[in-house]
N, C-alpha and C positions, 0 to 999 in steps of 0.2 A: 859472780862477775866482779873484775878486779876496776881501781881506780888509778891510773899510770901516774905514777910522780911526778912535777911541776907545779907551777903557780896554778895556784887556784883561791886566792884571796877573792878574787872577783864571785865566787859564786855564791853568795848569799846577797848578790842583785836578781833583781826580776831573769828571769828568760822572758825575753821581749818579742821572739817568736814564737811562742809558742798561743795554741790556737784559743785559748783562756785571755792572752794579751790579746788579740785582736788578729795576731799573725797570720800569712797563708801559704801555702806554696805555691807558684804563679807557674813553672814551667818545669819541668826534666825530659832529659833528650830521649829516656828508657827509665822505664818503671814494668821491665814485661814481669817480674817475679815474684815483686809487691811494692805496693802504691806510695808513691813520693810523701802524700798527704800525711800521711803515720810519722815522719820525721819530727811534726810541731804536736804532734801527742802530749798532754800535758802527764798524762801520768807514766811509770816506768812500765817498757818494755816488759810482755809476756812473750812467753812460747808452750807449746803444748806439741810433745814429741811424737809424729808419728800420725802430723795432721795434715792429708795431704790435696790440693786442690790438682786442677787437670794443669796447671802449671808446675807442680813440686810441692814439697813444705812448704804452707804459710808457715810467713815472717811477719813479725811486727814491727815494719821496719821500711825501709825503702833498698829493694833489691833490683841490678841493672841485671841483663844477661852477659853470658859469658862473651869475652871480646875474643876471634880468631885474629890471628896475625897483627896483633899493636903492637904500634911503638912505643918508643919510649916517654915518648907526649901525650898518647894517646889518655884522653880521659872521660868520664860520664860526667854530668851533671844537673845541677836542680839549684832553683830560685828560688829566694825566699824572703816575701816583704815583712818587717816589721809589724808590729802592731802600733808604732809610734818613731815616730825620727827618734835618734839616740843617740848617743855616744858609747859606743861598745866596748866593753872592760875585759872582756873573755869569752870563747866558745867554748864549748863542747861537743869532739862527737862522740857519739856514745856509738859501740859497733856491739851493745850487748846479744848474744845467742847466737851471733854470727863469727863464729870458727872457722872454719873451712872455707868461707866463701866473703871474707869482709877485704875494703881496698886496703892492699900492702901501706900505700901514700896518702894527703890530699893537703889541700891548700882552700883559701878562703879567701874570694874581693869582693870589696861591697861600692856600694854605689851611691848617689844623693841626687835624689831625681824626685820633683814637684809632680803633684797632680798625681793623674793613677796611669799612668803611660800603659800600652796594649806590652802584650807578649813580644810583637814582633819588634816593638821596639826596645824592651829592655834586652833581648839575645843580640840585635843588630846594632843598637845603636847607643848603649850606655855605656857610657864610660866608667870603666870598674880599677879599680886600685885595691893591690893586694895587700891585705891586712894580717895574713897568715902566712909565710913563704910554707909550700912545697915543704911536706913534712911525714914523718913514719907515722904510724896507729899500729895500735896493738887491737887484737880482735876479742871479742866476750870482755871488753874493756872502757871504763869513762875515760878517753883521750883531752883533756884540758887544754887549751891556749892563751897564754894572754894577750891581749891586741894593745899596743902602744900606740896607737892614733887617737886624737883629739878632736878629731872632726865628726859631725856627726851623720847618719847615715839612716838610708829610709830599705835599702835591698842588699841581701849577701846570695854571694854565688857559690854553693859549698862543690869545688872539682873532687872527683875518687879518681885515682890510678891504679890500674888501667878499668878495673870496674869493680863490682862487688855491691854487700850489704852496710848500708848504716842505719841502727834502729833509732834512734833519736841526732836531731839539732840543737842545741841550747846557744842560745845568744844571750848573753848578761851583761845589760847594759843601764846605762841614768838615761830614759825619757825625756826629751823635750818641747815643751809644747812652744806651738808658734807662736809669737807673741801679737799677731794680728788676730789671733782665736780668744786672749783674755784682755783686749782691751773694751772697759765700758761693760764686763759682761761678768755677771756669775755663774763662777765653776763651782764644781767639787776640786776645792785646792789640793787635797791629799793624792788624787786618781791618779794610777801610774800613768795613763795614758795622758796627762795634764801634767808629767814631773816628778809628784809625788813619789817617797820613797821610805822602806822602812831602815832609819839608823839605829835603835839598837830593842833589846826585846829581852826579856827575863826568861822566856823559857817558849820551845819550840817542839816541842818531845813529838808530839802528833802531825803535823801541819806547818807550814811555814808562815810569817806571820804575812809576808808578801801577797796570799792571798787575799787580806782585808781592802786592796787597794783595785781590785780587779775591777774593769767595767762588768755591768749587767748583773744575775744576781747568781745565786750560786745554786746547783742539779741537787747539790749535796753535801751532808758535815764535811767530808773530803776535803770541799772547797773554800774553805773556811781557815781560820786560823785555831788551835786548840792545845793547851796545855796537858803535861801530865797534873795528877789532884796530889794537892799541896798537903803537908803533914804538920805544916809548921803557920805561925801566925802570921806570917807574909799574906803577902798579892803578889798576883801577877802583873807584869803592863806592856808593850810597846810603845816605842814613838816614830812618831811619824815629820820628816823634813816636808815642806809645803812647795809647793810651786815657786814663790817667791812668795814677798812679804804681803799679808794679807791679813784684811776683815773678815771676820766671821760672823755669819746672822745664823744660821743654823745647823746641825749635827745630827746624825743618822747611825745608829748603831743597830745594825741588825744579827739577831742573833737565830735566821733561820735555819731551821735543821734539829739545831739543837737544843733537844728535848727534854731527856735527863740529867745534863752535862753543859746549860749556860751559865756564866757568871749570875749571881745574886745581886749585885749591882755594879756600879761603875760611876770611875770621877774621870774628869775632860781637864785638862791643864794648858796652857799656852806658854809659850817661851820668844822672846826675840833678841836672843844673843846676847843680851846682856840683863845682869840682875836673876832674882830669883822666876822661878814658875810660879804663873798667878791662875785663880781657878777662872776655868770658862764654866763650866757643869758643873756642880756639888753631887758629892755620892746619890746616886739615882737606881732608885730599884728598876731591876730590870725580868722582861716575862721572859719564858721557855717560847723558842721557834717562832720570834716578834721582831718587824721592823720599828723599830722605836726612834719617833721623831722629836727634837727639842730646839726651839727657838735660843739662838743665845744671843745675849746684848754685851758682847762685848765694846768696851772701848780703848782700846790698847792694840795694834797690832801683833802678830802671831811670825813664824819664820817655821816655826815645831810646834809641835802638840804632843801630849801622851796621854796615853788614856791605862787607869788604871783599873783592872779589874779585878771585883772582892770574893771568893776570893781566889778562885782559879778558875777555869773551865774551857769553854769554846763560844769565837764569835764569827759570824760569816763576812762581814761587811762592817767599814766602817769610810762613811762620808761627813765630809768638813767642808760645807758653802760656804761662798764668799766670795771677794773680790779684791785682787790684787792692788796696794798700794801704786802710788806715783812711784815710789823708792823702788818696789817690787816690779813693775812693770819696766823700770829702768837696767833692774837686774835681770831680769828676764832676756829682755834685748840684747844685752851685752853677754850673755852666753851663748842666746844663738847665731848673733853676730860672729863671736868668736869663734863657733864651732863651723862655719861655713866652708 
């Protein structure tokens, strides 16, 4: 499977649909060939040739039936809410194994709609704004888009013309949480679904580091973050940008799963824009396939964190408590002000 040329600077943000974020798909008008659901699949598209249900070859994928006599508007479609309000930086569709039978076109509007509205109201009655215009796809291909809008958004509507297969959605977007969810209250400031995002990372060879921000906890090493093993005297690290500016009273590093292959220990650092990185954790040994909890006293606010690990390996999870500054919660406001 091929990757079509364009921007794609965006995708080493979360996929915010996908069913690991929280994502779902709430509606499609036709799924007779295979089911909508498989578009927020977190992991990549299979196929196995020559496997056939009393509908045709399963697809991994979201397949419509074939359209008789369409026009040239004619198209299928399917819902799909967030796992968090966003601000959307880039789709993807991916039409991987679908040759023969993927949409020629499609286009993308999303929507920004409170509360958890029914079906009938999101097909009837929301107001959608196109963020994708009407656009080609290649088929057995990752199709990229960039989205130039600032605003943020809770549902995208992915159209095919006139019908066909798409094996995956990817939506990659910056999370935002509402700022009436962290006032007076402790979060996990890192959680994507709270903001939290990963800026930059030493090494990604197995796993994305994206995964340490996931809510709930992980089936498996898969769903974890994991390096390849180092040859050299380094470490590895991530860091992580926070919700806004924030206290930290405690830190969570879990490293379940990983059995033969968890870091040996780990340091926690704090940063808030200006000046050097000060330690929140001192190097701390750490067990194989262990939720490992540590009180921290910090007194300094935080904006980032990194966390390094000694000296390479894999971690499933990683949470950062605490409670958003006055500052922080003012910043907070005024982004999802802005993005309205």
């Amino acid at each position: 499977m091929s990757t079509s040329p364009g921007p794609s600077h965006f995708l080493s943000l979360p996929d915010l649909a996908a069913r690991s974020s929280g994502g779902a798909v709430l509606w499609a008008n036709d799924d007779l060939f295979a089911e909508r659901e498989n578009l927020i699949t977190p992991k990549a598209a299979e196929f196995r040739p020559a496997t056939f249900g009393h509908k045709g070859q399963i697809y991994d994928g979201w397949e419509t039936r074939r359209r008789r006599g369409a026009g040239p508007d004619t198209c299928d479609a399917a819902i799909v809410r967030l796992g968090v309000p966003a601000v959307v930086r880039g789709v993807v569709v991916d039409t991987a194994w679908f040759t023969g039978n993927y949409p020629p076109q499609i286009s993308v509007e999303a929507a920004q709609i409170d509360g958890y509205p029914s079906t009938e109201e999101l097909v009837q009655q929301a107001a959608w704004e196109t963020i994708v215009e009407r656009s080609k796809v290649d088929g057995d291909t990752r199709n990229p888009f960039e989205v130039t809008s600032t605003r943020r958004w809770t549902h995208l509507r992915l159209s095919i013309y006139p019908d066909g297969g798409v094996a995956r959605f990817r939506v990659h977007g910056e999370g935002m949480l509402d700022p009436r969810f962290a006032e007076k209250r402790t979060l996990d400031l890192a959680a994507l679904e709270n903001g939290g995002r990963i800026t930059a990372c030493s090494n990604m060879f197995y796993s994305s580091p994206n995964n340490l921000l996931l809510s709930g906890g992980p089936r498996n090493m898969g769903e974890g973050w994991e390096t390849s093993r180092r040859r050299d005297s380094g470490n590895d690290w991530v860091q992580i940008r926070l919700a806004g500016q924030g206290m930290l009273d405690a830190v969570e590093l879990d490293t379940s799963y990983f059995v033969g292959n968890a870091p040996g220990s780990a340091r926690l650092s704090g940063h808030d824009g200006d000046g050097d990185w000060f330690e929140l954790l001192p190097v701390t040994d750490l067990l194989p396939d262990t939720r490992h909890r540590f009180l921290v006293n910090a007194d300094r606010p935080i904006t980032e964190a990194r966390l390094d690990i000694y000296p390479d390996g894999g971690m499933a999870r990683v949470r950062l408590f605490g409670a958003l500054t006055d500052t922080g919660l003012d910043g907070l406001r005024g982004r999802w002000d802005a993005s309205a």
